[in-house]
N, C-alpha and C positions, 0 to 999 in steps of 0.2 A: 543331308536331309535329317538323319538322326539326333546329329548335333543341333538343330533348330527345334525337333522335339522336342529334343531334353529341354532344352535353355524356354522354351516354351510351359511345360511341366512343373518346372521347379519356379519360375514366374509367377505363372497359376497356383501352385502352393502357398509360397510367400505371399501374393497377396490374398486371397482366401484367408490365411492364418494372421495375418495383421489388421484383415476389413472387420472380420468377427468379434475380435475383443473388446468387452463394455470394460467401464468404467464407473460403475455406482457409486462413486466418491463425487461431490459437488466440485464445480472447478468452481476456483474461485477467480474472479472478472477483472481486470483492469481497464479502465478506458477513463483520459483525461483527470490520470491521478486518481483515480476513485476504487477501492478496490473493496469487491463484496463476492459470496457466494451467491450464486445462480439458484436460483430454488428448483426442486425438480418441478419439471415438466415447461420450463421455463431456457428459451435457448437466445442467446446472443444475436442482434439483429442492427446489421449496418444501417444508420440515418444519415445522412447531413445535421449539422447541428453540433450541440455541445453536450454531456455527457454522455451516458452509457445507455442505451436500450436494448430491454426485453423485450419478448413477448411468447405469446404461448401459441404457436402454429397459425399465427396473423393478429388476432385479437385474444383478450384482450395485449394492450402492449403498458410499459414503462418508462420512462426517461428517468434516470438521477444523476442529479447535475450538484455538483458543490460549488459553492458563491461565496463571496464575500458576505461579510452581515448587512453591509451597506443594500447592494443586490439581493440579498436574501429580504431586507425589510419593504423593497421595493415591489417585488414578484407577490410576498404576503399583502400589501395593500392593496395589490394589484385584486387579489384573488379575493378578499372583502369587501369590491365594489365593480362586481363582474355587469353583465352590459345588460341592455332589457332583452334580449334574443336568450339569454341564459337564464336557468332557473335553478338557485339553491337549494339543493333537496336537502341536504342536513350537513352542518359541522357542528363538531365533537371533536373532545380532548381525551387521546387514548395511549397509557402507559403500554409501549412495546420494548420487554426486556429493561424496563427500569428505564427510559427515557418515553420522555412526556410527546406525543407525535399528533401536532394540529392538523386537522381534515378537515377539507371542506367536497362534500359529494355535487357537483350539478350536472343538469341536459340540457342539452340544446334546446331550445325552444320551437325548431323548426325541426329537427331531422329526429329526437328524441335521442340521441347519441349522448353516452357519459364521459365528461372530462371530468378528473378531479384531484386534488392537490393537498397534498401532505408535507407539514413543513416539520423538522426538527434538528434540533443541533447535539453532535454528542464529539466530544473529546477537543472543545473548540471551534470545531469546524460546523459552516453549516449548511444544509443538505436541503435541495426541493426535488419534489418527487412529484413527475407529473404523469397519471394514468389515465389511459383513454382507450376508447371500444365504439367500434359500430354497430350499436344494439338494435335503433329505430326505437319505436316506442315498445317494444317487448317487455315489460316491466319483469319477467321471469328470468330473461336472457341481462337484462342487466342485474338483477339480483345473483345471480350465476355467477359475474363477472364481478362485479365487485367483492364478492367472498374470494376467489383466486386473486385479485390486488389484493385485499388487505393480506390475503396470507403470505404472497409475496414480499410486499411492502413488511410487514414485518421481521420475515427471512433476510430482509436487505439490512435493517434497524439494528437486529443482532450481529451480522457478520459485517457491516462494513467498518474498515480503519484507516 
């Protein structure tokens, strides 16, 4: 009985002393060849699908996916002739870290919900970034959200290689 104590005891210690320990160093991410730093407050989230998804405690979330340029120039047309249920609230051309990173903001036209897509290439390769949130028409809550993407989105511009 003693002996199940202990071995109980020192159990409980060991994990206690190993559940406790942070880490304040960004991990950095790999999935589908892609490899970037995690931005804080930003945690790894299994999808189906193809690249790597964030997100931040369910919303807002990330996908980045590297393509071919062929695919890359596809997904870009795609996103400059989005459908009449979708409303473009703004694109803009914004230098993150010394590369040039196209945005396009829209919401849904029925649920107010923001998807929106960030394209750039750096070291060759190139990169679509697609970000989205269940905001409804809260114009507050998606301003909210879209400041954590882009600071995200830029955190990903400077660290991936």
């Amino acid at each position: 009985m003693k002996k199940w104590a202990l071995v109980l005891g020192i159990l409980l210690v060991v994990t206690s002393t190993f559940g406790c320990t942070s880490n304040t160093q960004q991990e950095k991410q790999s999935g589908n060849n892609i490899n970037f730093s995690i931005p804080e407050g930003w945690e790894l989230h299994w999808m189906p699908g193809e690249g790597t998804v964030i997100w931040m405690d369910g919303d807002p979330r990330i996908r980045v996916m590297e393509m071919s340029k062929q695919k890359f120039d596809a997904k870009h047309d795609q996103a400059l002739h989005i459908d009449n249920t979708t409303f473009m609230v703004k694109t803009h051309n914004k230098t993150m870290d010394g590369i040039n990173v196209e945005t396009f903001w829209t919401t849904d036209g029925n649920s107010g919900d923001i998807q929106d897509y960030y394209f750039f290439s750096k070291n060759d390769k190139y990169y679509y970034v697609l970000a989205w949130a269940y905001t409804g028409w809260d114009s507050s809550k998606q301003s909210r959200f879209r400041q954590h993407i882009d600071k995200a989105v830029k955190n990903i511009v400077s660290t991936i290689t």
